[in-house]
C-alpha positions as CSV (number, residue, x, y, z in Angstrom):
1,X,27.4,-13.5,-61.8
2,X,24.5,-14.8,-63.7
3,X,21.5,-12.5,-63.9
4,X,19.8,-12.4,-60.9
5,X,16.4,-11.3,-59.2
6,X,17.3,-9.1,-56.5
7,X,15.0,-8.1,-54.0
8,X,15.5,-5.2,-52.1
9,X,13.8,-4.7,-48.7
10,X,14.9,-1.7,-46.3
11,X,15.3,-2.5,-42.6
12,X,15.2,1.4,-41.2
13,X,16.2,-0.4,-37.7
14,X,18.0,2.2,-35.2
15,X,17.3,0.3,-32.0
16,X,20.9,-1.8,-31.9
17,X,22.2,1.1,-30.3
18,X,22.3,4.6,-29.0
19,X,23.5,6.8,-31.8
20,X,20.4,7.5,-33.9
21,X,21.1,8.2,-38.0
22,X,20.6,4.4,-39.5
23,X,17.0,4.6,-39.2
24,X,17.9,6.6,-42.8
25,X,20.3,4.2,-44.6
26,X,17.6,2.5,-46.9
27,X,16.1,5.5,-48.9
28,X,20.3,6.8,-48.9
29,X,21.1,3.6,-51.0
30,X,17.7,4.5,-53.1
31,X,19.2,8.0,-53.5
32,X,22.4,6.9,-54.6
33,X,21.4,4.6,-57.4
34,X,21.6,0.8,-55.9
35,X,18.4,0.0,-58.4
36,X,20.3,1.7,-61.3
37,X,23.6,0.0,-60.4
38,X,22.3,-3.1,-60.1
39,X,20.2,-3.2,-63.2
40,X,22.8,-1.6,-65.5
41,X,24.6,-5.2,-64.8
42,X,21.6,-7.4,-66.0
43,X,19.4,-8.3,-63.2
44,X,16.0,-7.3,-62.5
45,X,15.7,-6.0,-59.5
46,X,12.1,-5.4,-57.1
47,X,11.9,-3.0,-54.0
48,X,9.4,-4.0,-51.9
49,X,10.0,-0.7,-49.8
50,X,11.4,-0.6,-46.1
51,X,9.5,-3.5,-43.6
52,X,8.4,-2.2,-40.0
53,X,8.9,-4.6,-36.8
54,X,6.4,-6.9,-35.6
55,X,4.1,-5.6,-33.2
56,X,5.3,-5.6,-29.6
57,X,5.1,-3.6,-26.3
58,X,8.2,-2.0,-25.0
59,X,9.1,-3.1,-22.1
60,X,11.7,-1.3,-20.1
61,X,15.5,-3.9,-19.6
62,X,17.5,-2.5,-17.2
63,X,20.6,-3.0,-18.9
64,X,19.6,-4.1,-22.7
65,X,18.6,-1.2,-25.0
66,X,15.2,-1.3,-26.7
67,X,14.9,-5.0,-26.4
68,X,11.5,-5.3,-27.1
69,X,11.8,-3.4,-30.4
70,X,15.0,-5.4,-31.6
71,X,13.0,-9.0,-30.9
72,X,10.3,-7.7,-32.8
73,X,12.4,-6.6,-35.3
74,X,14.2,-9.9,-35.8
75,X,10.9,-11.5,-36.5
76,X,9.9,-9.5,-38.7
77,X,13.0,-9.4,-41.3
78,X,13.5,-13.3,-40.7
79,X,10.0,-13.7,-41.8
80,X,10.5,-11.2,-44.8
81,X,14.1,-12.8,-45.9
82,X,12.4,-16.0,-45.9
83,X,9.9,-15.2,-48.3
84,X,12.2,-13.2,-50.6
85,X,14.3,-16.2,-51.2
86,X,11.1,-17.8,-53.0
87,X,11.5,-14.5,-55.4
88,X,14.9,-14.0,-55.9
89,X,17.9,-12.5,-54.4
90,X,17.2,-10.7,-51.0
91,X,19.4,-7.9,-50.4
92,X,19.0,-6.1,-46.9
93,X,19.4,-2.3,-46.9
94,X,20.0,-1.2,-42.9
95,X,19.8,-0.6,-40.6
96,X,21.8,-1.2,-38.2
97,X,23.7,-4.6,-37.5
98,X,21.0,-5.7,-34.8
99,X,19.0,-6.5,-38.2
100,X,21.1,-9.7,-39.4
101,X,19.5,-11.6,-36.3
102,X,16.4,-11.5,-38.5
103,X,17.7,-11.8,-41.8
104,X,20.7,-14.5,-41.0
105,X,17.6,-16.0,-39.3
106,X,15.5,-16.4,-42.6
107,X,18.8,-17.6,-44.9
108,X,19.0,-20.4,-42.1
109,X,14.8,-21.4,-42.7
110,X,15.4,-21.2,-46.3
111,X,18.5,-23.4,-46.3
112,X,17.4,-25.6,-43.8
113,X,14.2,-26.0,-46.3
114,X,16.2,-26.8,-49.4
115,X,18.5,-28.6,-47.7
116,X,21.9,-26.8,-48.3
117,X,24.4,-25.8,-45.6
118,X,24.3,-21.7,-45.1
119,X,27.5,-19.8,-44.5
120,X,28.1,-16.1,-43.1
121,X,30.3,-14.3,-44.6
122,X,30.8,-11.1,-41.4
123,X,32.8,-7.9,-42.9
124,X,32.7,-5.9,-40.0
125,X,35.6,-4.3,-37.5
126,X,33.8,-5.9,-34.6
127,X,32.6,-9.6,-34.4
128,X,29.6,-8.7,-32.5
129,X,29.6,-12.3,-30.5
130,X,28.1,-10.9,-27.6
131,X,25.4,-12.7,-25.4
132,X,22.6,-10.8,-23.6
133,X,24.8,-11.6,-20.5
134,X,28.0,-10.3,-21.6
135,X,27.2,-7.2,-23.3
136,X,28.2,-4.3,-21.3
137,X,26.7,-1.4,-23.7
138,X,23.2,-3.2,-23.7
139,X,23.6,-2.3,-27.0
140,X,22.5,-5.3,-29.3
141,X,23.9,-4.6,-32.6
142,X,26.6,-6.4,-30.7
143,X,24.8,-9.6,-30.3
144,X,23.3,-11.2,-34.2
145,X,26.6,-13.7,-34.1
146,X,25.9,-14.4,-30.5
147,X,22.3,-15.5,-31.0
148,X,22.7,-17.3,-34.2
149,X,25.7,-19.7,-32.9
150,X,23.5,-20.7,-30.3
151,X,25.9,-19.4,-27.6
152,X,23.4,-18.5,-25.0
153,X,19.6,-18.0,-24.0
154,X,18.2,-15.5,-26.0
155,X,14.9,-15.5,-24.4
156,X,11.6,-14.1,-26.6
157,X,13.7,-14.2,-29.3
158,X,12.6,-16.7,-32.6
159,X,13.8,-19.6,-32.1
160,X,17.1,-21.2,-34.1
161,X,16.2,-24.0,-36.9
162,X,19.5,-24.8,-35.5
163,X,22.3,-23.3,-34.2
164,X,24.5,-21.6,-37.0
165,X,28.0,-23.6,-37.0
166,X,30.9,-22.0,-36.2
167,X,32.8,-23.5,-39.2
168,X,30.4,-21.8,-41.4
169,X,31.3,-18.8,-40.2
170,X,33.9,-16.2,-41.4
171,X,34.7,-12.8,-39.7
172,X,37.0,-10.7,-41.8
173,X,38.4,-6.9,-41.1
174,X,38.2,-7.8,-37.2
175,X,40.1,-4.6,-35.4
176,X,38.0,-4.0,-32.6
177,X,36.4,-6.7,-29.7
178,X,35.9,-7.0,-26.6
179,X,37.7,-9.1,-24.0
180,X,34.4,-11.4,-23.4
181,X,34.2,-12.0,-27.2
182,X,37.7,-13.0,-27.5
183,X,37.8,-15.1,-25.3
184,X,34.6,-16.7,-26.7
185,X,36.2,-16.9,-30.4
186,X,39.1,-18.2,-29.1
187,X,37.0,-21.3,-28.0
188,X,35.5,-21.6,-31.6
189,X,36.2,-22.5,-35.5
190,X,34.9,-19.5,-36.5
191,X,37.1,-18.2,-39.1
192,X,38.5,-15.2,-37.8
193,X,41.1,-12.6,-40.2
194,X,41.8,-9.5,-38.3
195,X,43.5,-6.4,-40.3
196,X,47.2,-7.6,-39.1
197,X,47.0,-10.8,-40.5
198,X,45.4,-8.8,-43.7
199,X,48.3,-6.6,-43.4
200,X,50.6,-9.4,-43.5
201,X,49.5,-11.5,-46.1
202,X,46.9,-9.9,-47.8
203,X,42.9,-10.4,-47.7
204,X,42.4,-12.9,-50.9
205,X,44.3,-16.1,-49.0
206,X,41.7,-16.7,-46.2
207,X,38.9,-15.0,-48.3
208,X,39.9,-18.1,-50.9
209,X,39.8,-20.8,-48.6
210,X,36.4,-20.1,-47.2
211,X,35.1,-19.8,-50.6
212,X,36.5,-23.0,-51.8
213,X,34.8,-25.3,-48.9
214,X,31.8,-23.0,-49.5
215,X,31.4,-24.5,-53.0
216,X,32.8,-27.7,-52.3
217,X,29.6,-28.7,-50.4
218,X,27.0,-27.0,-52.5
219,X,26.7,-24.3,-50.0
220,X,24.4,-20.9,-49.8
221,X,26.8,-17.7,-48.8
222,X,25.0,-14.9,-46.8
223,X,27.4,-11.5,-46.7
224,X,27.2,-9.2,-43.9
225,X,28.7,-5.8,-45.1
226,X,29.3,-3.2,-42.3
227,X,30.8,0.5,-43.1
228,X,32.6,0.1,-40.3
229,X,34.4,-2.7,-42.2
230,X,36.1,0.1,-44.3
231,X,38.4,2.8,-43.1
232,X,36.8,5.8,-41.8
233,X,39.0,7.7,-44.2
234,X,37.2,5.8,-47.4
235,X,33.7,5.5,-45.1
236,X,33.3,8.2,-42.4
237,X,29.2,7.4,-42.5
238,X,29.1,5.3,-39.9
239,X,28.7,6.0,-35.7
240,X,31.2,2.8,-34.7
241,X,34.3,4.0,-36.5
242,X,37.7,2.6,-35.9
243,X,40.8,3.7,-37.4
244,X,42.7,0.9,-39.7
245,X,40.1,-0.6,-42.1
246,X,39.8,-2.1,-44.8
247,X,41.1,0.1,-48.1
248,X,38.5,1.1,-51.0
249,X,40.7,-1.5,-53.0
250,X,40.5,-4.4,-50.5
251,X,36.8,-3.7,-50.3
252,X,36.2,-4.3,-53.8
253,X,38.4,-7.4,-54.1
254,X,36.8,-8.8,-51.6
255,X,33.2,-8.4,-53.5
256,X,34.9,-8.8,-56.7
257,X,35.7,-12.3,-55.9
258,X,32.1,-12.9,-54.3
259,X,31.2,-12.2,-57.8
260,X,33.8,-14.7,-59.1
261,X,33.0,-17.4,-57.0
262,X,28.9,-16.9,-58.1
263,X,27.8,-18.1,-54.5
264,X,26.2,-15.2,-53.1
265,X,22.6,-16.2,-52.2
266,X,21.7,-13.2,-50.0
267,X,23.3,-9.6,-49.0
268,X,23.2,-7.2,-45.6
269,X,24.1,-3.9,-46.2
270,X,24.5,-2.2,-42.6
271,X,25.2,0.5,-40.2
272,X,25.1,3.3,-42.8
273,X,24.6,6.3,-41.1
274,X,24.1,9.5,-43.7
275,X,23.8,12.1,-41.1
276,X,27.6,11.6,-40.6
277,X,28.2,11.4,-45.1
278,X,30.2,13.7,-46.1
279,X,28.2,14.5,-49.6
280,X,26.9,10.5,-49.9
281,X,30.7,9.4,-50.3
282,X,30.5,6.8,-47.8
283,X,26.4,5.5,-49.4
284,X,28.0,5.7,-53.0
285,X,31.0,3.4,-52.2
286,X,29.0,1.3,-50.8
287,X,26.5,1.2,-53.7
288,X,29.7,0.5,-55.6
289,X,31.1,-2.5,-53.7
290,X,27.4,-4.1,-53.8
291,X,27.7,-3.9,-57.9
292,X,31.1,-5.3,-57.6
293,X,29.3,-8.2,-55.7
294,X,27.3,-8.7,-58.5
295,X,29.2,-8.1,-62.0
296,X,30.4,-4.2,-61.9
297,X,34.3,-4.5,-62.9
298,X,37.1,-2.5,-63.5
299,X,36.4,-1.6,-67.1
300,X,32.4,-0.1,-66.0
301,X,32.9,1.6,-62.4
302,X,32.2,5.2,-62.4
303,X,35.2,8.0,-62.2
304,X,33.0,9.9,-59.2
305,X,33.7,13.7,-58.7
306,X,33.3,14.7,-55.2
């Protein structure tokens, strides 16, 4: 990848759910070198330090957890994301995956503004397709795809410049989702990969194809990078583990040909949850596979000593 200006903005967000720790992923990526990383590979890179919600007044949902605070939230880091995009790079340190309502939200403004079709690139073990309707944990971290395709009324929320397509969308490392969702997907173009199908024929033919009609139409590529899209044996950091991820090796193919195909226009990095590291494994690897995304290869990764 060319050198870039990366902007860094931490989104201590721990209101997509009920397990508390993310609120401490953005100064765990500072601790574990993700300026240093990405500088020894060329680009500059600007922290413009962790952004709060916008202000609101929690009001009590009886079923949706800390709804108030998640709306306010997603205005906030659309708003943010937006405005990075005049500066550079912006590269989201969560958080937890409630936060790509926001910043998905602001790659769609700034696309929609430069006229360029935007494309979501979802690394997760969960698809998190939910509406506010058919959520049954209130919890929203499973909802940012939900609300961006437009499925449902998401009411307070920002509005959509428009509704994200679904053939714009690709959800790989998919190993966990609910009944409602799959149904739902089932009824879309949404690119979905789950692990068997990576199992079978390996993660680089679908991750291939998407990047190839990416690039055929001059498109933007937004990545959403969840620990949970790892194994919990590489990645343990993280409270929505399920057995059967992605390998350390697939994870950095995977950015390794982001890199390759130099259409990364904006990063998530989510869900990282270092009260449940064991000695910052899970926050270096993922410091790691963000470098990869941007130029680290084979010959200049670091041996680490645990």
């Amino acid at each position: 990848m060319k050198p870039q200006h990366v902007i860094l903005q931490g989104a201590p967000l721990d209101c997509g759910k009920n397990r508390r720790g993310c609120i401490m992923g953005p100064d765990a990526y500072r601790t574990a070198g993700l300026v240093e990383a990405l500088e020894s590979l060329g680009h500059t890179v600007t922290d413009i330090g962790n952004i709060g919600p916008a202000p609101y007044t929690e009001v009590i949902h009886p079923k949706l957890h800390r709804l108030s605070e998640t709306i306010a939230w997603t205005q906030s880091l659309a708003d943010a994301t937006e405005a990075a995009f005049a500066r550079g790079m912006p590269i989201t340190l969560g958080g937890d995956h409630a936060l790509a309502a926001g910043t998905v939200l602001g790659a769609m403004r700034h696309a929609a503004a430069v006229d360029r079709p935007l494309f979501v690139l979802w690394l997760d073990a969960h698809s998190d397709f939910h509406t506010l309707e058919s959520t049954d944990s209130g919890n929203l971290h499973g909802t940012p795809m939900g609300y961006l395709t437009g499925r449902s009324d998401f009411p307070g929320w920002p509005d959509l410049p428009a509704s994200l397509p679904y053939e714009n969308i690709a959800m790989i490392g998919l190993r966990s989702v609910d009944p409602a969702e799959r149904a739902a997907l089932q009824q879309t173009a949404i690119t979905r990969v789950d692990m068997r199908q990576i199992d079978e024929s390996g993660i680089a033919t679908p991750l291939g194809a998407f990047l190839e009609r990416i690039e055929a139409v001059n498109g933007m590529l937004h990545v959403s990078l969840d620990v949970d899209f790892l194994d919990p044996a590489a990645a343990p950091a993280v409270g929505t583990t399920v057995p059967g991820g992605a390998t350390v090796r697939e994870g950095h193919l995977v950015m390794e040909m982001i890199n390759d195909s130099e259409l990364l226009t904006s990063m998530d990095l989510v869900e990282l949850n270092p009260f449940m590291d064991e000695r910052g494994r899970t926050t270096r690897l993922m410091v790691d596979l963000a470098a990869s995304a941007l130029g680290r290869n084979v010959f200049d990764r670091p041996t680490r000593a645990f």
